[in-house]
N, CA, C and O atoms as a Maestro MAE file, in Angstrom:
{
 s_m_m2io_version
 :::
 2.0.0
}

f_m_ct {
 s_m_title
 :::
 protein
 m_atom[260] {
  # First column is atom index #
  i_m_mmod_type
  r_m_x_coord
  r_m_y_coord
  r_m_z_coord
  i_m_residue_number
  s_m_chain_name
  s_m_pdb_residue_name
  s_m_pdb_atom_name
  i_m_atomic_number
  :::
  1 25 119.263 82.337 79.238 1 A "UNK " " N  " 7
  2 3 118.198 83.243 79.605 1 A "UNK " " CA " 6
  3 2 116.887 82.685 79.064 1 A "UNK " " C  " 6
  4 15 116.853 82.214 77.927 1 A "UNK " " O  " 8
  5 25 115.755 82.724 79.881 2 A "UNK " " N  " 7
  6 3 114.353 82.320 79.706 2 A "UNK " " CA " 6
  7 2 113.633 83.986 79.930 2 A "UNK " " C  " 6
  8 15 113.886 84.857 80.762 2 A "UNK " " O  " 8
  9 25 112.739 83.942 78.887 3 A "UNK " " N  " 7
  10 3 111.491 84.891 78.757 3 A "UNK " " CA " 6
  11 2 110.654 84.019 79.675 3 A "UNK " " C  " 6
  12 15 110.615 82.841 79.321 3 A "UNK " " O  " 8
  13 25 110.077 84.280 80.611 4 A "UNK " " N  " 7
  14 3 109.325 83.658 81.314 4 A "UNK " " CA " 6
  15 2 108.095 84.449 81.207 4 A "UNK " " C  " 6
  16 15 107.201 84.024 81.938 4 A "UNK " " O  " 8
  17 25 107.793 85.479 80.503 5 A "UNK " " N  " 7
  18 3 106.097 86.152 80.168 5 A "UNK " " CA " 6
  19 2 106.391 87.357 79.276 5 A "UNK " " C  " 6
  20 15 107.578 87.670 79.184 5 A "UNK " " O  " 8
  21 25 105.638 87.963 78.714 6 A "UNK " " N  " 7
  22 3 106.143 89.490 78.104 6 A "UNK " " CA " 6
  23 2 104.464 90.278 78.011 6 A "UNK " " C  " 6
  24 15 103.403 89.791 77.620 6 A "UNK " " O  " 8
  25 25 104.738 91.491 78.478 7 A "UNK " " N  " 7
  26 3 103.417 91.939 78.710 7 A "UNK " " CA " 6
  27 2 104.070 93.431 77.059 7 A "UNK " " C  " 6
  28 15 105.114 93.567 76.421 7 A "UNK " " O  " 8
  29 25 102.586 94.235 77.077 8 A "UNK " " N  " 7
  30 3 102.771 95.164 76.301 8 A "UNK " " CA " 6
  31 2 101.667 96.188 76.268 8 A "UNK " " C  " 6
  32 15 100.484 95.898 76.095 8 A "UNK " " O  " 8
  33 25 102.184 97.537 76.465 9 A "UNK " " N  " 7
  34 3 100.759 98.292 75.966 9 A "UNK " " CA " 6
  35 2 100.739 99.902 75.541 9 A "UNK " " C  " 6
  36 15 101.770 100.558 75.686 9 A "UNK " " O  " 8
  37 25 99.833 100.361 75.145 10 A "UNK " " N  " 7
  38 3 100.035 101.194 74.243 10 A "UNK " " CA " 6
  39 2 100.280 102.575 75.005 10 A "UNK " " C  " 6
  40 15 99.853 102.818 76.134 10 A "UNK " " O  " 8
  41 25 100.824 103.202 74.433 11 A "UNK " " N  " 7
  42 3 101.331 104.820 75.634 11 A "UNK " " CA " 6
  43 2 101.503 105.993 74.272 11 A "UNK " " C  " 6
  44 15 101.994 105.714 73.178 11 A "UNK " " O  " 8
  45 25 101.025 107.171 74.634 12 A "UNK " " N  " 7
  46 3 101.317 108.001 74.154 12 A "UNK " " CA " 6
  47 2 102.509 107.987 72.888 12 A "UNK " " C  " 6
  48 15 102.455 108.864 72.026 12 A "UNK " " O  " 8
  49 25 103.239 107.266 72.860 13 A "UNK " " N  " 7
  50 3 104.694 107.565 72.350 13 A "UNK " " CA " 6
  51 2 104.795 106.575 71.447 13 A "UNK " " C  " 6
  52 15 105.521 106.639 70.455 13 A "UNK " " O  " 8
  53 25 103.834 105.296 71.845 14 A "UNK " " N  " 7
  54 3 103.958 104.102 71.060 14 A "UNK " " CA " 6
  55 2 103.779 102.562 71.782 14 A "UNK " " C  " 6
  56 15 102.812 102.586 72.544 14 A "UNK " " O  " 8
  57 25 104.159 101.813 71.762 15 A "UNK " " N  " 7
  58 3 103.767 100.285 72.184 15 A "UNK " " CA " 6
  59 2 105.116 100.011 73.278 15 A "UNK " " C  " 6
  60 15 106.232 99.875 72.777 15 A "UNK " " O  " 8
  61 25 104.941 99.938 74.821 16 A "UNK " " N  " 7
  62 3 106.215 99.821 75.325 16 A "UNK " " CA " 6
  63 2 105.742 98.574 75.884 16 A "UNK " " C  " 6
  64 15 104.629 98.423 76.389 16 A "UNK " " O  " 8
  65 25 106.850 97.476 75.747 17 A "UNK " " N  " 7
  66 3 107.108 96.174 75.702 17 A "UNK " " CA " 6
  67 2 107.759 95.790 77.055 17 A "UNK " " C  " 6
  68 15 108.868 96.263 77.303 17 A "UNK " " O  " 8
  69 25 107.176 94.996 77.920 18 A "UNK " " N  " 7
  70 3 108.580 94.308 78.804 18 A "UNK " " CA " 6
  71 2 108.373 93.005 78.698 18 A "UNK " " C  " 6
  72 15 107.279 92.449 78.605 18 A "UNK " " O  " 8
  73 25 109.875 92.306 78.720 19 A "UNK " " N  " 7
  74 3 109.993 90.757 78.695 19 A "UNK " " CA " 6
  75 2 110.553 90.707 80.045 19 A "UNK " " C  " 6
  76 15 111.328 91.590 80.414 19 A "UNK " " O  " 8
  77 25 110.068 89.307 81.149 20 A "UNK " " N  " 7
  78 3 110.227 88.914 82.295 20 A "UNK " " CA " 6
  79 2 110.457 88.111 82.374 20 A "UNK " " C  " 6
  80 15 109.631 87.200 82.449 20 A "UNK " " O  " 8
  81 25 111.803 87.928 82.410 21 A "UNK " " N  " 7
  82 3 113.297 86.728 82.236 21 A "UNK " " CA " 6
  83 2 114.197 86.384 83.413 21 A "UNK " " C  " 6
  84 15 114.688 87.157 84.236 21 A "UNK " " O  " 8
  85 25 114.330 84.840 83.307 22 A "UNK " " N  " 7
  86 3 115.150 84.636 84.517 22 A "UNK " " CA " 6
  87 2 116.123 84.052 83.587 22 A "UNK " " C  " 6
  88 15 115.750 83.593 82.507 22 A "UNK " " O  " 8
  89 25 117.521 84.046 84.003 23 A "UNK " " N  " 7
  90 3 118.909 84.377 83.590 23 A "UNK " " CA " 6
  91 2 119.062 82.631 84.131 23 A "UNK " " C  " 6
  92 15 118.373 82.085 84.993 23 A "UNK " " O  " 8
  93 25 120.282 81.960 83.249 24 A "UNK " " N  " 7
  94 3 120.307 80.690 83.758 24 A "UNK " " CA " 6
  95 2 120.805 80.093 85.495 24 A "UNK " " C  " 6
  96 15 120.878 79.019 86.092 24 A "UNK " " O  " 8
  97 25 121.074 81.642 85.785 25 A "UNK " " N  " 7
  98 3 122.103 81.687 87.304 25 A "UNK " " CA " 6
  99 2 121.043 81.996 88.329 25 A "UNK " " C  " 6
  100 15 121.319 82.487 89.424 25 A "UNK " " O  " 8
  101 25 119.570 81.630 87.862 26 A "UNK " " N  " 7
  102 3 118.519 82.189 88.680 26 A "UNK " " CA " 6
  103 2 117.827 83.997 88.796 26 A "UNK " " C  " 6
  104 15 116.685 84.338 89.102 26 A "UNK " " O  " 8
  105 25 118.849 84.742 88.477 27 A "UNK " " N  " 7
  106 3 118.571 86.018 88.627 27 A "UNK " " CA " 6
  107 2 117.397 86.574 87.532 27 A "UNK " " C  " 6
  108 15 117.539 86.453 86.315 27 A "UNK " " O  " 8
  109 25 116.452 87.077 88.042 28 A "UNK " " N  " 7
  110 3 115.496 87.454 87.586 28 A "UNK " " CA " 6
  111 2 115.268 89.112 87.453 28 A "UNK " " C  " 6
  112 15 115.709 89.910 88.279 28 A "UNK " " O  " 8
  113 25 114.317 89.571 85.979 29 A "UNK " " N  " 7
  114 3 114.494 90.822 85.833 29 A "UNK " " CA " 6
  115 2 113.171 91.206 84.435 29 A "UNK " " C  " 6
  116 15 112.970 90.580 83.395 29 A "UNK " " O  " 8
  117 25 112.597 92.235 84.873 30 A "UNK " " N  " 7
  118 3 111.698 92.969 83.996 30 A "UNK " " CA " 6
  119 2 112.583 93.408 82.793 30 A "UNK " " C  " 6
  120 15 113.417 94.221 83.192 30 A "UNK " " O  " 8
  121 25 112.687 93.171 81.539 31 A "UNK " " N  " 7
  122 3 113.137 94.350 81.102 31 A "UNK " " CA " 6
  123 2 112.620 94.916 79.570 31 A "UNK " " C  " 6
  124 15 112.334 94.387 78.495 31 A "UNK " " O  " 8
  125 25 112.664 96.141 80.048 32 A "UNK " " N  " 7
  126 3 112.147 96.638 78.518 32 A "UNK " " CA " 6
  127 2 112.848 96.847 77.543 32 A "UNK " " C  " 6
  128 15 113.962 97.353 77.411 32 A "UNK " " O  " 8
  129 25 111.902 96.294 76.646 33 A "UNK " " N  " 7
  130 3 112.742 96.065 75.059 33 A "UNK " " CA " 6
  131 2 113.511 97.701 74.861 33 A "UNK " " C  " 6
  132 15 114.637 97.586 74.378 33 A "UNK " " O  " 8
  133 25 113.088 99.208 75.153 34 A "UNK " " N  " 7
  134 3 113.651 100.012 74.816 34 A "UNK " " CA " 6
  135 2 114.919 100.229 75.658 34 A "UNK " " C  " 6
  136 15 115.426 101.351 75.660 34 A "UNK " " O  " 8
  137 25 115.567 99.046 76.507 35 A "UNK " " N  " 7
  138 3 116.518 99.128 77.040 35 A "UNK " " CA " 6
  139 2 116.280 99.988 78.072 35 A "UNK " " C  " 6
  140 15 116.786 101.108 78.138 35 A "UNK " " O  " 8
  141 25 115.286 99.369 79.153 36 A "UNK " " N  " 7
  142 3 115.447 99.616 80.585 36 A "UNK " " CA " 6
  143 2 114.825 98.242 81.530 36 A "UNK " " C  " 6
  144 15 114.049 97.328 81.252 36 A "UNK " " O  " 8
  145 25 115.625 98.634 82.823 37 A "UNK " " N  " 7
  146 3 115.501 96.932 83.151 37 A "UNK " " CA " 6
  147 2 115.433 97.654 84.629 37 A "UNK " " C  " 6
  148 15 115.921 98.664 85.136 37 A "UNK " " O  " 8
  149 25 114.469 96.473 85.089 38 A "UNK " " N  " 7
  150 3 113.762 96.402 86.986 38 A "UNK " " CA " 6
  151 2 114.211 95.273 87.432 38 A "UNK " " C  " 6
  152 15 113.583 94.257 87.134 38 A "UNK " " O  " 8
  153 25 115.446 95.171 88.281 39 A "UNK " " N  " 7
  154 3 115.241 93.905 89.001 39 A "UNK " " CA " 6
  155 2 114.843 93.180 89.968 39 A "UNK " " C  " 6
  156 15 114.282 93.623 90.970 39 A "UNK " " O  " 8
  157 25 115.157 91.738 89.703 40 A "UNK " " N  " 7
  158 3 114.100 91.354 90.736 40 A "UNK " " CA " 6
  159 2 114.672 90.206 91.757 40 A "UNK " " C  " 6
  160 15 115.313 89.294 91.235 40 A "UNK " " O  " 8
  161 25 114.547 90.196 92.704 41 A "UNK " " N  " 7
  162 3 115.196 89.544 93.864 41 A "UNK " " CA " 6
  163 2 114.970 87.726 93.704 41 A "UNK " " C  " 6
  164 15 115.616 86.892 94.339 41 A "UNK " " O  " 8
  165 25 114.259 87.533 93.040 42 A "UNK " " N  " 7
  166 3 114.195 86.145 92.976 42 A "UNK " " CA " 6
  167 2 112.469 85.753 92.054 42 A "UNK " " C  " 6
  168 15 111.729 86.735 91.994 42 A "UNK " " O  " 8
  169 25 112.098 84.871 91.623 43 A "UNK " " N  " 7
  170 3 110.790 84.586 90.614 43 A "UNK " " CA " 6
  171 2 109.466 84.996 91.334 43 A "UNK " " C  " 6
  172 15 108.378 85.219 90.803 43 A "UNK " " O  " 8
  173 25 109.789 85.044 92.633 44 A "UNK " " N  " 7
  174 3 108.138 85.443 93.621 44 A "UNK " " CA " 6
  175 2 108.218 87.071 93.279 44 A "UNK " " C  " 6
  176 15 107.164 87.671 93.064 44 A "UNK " " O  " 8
  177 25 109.381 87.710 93.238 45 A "UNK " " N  " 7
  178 3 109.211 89.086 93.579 45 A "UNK " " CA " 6
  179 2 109.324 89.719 91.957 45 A "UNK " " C  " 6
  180 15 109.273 90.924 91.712 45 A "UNK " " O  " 8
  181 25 109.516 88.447 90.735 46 A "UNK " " N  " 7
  182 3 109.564 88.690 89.388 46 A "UNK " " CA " 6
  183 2 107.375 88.673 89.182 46 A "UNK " " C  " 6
  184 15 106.626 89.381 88.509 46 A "UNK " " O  " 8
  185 25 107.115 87.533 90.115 47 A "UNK " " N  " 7
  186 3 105.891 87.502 89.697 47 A "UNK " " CA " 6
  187 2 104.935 89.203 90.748 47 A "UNK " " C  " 6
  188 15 103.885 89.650 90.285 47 A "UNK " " O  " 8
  189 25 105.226 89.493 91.348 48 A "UNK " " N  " 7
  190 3 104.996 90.516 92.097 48 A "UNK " " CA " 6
  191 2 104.957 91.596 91.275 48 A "UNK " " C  " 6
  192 15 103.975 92.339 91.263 48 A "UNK " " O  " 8
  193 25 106.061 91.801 90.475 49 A "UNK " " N  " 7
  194 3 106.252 93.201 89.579 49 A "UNK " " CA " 6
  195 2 105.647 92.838 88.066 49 A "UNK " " C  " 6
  196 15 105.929 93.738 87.275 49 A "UNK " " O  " 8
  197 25 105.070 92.010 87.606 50 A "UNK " " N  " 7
  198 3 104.161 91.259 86.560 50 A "UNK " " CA " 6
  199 2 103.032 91.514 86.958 50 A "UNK " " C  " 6
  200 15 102.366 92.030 86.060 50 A "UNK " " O  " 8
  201 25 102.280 91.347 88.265 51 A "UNK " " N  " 7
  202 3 100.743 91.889 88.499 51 A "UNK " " CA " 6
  203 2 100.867 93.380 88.491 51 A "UNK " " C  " 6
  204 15 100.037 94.009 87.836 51 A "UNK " " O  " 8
  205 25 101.932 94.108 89.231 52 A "UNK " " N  " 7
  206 3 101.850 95.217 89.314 52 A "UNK " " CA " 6
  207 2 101.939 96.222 87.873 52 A "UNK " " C  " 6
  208 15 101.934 97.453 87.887 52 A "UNK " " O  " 8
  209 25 102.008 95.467 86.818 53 A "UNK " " N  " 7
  210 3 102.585 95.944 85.863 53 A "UNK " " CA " 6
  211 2 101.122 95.904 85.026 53 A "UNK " " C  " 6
  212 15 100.767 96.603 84.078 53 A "UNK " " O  " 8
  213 25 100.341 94.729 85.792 54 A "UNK " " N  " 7
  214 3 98.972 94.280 84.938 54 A "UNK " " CA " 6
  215 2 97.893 95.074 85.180 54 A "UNK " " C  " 6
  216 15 96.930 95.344 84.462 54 A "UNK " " O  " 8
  217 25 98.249 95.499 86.565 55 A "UNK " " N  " 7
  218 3 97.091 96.766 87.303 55 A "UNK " " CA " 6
  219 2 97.605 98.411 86.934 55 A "UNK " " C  " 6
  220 15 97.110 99.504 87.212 55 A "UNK " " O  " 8
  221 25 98.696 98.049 86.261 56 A "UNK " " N  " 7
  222 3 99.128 99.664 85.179 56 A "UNK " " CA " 6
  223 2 98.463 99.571 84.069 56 A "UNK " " C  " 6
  224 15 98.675 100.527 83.323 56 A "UNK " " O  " 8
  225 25 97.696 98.744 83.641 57 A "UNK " " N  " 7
  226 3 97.148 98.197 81.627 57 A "UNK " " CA " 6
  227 2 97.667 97.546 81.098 57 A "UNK " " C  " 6
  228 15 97.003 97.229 80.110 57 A "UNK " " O  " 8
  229 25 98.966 96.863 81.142 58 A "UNK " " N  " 7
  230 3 99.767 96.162 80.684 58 A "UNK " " CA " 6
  231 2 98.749 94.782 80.273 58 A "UNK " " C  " 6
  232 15 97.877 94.273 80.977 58 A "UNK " " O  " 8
  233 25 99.248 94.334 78.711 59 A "UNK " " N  " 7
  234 3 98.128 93.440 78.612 59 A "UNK " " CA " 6
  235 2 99.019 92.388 78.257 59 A "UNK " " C  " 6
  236 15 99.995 92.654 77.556 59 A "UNK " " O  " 8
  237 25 98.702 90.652 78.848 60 A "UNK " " N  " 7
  238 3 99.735 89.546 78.358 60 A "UNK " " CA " 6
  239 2 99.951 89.563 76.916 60 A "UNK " " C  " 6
  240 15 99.028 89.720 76.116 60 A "UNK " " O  " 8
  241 25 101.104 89.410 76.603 61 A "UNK " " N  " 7
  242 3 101.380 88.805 75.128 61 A "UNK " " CA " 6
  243 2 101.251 87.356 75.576 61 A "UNK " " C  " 6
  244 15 100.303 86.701 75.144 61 A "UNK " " O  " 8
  245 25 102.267 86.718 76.536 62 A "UNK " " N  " 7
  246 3 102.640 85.717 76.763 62 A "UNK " " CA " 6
  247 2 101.952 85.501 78.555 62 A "UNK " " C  " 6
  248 15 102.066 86.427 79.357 62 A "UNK " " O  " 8
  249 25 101.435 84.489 78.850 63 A "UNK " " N  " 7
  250 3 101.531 84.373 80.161 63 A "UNK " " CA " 6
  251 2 102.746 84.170 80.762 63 A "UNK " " C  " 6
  252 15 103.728 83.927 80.060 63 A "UNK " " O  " 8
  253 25 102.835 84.236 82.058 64 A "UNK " " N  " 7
  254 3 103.976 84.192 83.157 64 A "UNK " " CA " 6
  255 2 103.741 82.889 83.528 64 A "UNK " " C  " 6
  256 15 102.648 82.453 83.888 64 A "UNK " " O  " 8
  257 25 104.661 82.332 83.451 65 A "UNK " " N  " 7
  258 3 104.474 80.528 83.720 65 A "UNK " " CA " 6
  259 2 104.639 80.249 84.971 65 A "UNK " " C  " 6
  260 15 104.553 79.085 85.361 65 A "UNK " " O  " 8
  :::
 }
 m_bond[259] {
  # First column is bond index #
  i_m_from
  i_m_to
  i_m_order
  :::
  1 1 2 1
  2 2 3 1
  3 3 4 2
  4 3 5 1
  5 5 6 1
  6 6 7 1
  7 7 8 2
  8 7 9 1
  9 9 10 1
  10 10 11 1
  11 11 12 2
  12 11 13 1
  13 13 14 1
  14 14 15 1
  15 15 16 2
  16 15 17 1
  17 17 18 1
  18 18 19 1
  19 19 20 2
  20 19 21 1
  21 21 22 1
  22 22 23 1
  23 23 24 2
  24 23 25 1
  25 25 26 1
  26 26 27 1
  27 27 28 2
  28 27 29 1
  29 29 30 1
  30 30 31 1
  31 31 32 2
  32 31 33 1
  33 33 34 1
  34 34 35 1
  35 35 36 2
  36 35 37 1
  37 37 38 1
  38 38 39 1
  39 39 40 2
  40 39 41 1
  41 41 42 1
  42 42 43 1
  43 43 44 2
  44 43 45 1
  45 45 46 1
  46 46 47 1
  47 47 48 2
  48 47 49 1
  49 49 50 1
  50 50 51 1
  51 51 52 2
  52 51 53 1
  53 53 54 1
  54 54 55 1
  55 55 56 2
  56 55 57 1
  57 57 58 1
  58 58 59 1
  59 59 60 2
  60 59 61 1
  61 61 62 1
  62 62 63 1
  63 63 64 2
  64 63 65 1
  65 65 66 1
  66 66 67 1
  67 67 68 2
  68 67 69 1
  69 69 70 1
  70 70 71 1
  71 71 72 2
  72 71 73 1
  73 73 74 1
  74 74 75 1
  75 75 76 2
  76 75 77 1
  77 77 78 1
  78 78 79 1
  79 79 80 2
  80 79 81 1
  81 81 82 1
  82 82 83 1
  83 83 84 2
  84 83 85 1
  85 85 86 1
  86 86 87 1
  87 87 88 2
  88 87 89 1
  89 89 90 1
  90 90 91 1
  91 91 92 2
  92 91 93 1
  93 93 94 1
  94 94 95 1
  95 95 96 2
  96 95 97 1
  97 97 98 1
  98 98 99 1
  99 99 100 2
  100 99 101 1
  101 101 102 1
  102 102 103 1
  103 103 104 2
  104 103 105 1
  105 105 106 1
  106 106 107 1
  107 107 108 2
  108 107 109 1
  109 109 110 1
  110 110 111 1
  111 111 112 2
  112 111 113 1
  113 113 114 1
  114 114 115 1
  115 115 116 2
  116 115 117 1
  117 117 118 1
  118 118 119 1
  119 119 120 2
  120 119 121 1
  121 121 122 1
  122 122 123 1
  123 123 124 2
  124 123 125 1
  125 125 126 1
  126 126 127 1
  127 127 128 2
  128 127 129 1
  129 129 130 1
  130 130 131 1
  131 131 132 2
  132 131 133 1
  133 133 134 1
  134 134 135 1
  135 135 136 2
  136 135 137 1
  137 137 138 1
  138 138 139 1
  139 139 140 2
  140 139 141 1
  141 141 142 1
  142 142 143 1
  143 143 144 2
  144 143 145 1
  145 145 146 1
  146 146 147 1
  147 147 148 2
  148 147 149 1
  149 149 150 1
  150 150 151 1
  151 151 152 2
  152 151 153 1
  153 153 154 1
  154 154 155 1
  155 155 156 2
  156 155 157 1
  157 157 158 1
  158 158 159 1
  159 159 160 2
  160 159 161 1
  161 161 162 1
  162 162 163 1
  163 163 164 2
  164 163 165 1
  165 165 166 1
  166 166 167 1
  167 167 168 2
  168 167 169 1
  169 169 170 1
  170 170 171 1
  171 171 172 2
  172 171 173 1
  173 173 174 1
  174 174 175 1
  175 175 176 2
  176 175 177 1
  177 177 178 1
  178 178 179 1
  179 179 180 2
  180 179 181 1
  181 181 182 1
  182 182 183 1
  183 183 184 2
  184 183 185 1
  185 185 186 1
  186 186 187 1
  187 187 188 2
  188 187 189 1
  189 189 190 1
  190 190 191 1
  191 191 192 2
  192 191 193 1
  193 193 194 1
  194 194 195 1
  195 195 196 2
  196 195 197 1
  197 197 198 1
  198 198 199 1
  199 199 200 2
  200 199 201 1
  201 201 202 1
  202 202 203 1
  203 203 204 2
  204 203 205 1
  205 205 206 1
  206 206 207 1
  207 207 208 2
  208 207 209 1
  209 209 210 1
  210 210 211 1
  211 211 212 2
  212 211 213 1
  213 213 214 1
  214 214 215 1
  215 215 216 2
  216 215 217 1
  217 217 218 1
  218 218 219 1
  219 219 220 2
  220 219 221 1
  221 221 222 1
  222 222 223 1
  223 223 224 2
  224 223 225 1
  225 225 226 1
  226 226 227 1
  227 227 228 2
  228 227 229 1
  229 229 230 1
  230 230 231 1
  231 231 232 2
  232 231 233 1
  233 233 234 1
  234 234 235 1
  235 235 236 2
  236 235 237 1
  237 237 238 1
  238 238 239 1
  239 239 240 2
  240 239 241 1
  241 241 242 1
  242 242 243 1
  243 243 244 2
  244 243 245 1
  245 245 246 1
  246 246 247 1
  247 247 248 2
  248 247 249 1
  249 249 250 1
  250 250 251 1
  251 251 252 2
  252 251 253 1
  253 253 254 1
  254 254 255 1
  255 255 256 2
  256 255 257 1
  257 257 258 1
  258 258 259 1
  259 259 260 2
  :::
 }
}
């Protein structure tokens, strides 16, 4: 498994985290550190749900490579 970016930002409740990882078998997936996960059909539609996540406030920790 590769972290391929991790965004983060602050919410009412506290700091909610997602790391955006592709799996060594290709399969790609959002998932949040509090144990919830978005998947994703392949790295175009991983980078798709990474902007969409950026136009929610989500701010880079890491860029998306």
């Amino acid at each position: 498994m590769k972290v391929l970016a991790t965004l983060s930002k602050n919410t009412k409740v506290g700091i909610s985290t997602w790391d955006f990882i592709q799996h060594d078998d290709g399969h790609c997936a959002a998932v949040k550190r509090e144990l919830q996960v978005k998947e994703a059909k392949d790295t175009q539609d991983l980078r798709s749900l990474y902007v969409s996540f950026l136009k929610y406030g989500f701010t880079p920790v890491t860029e998306l490579q």
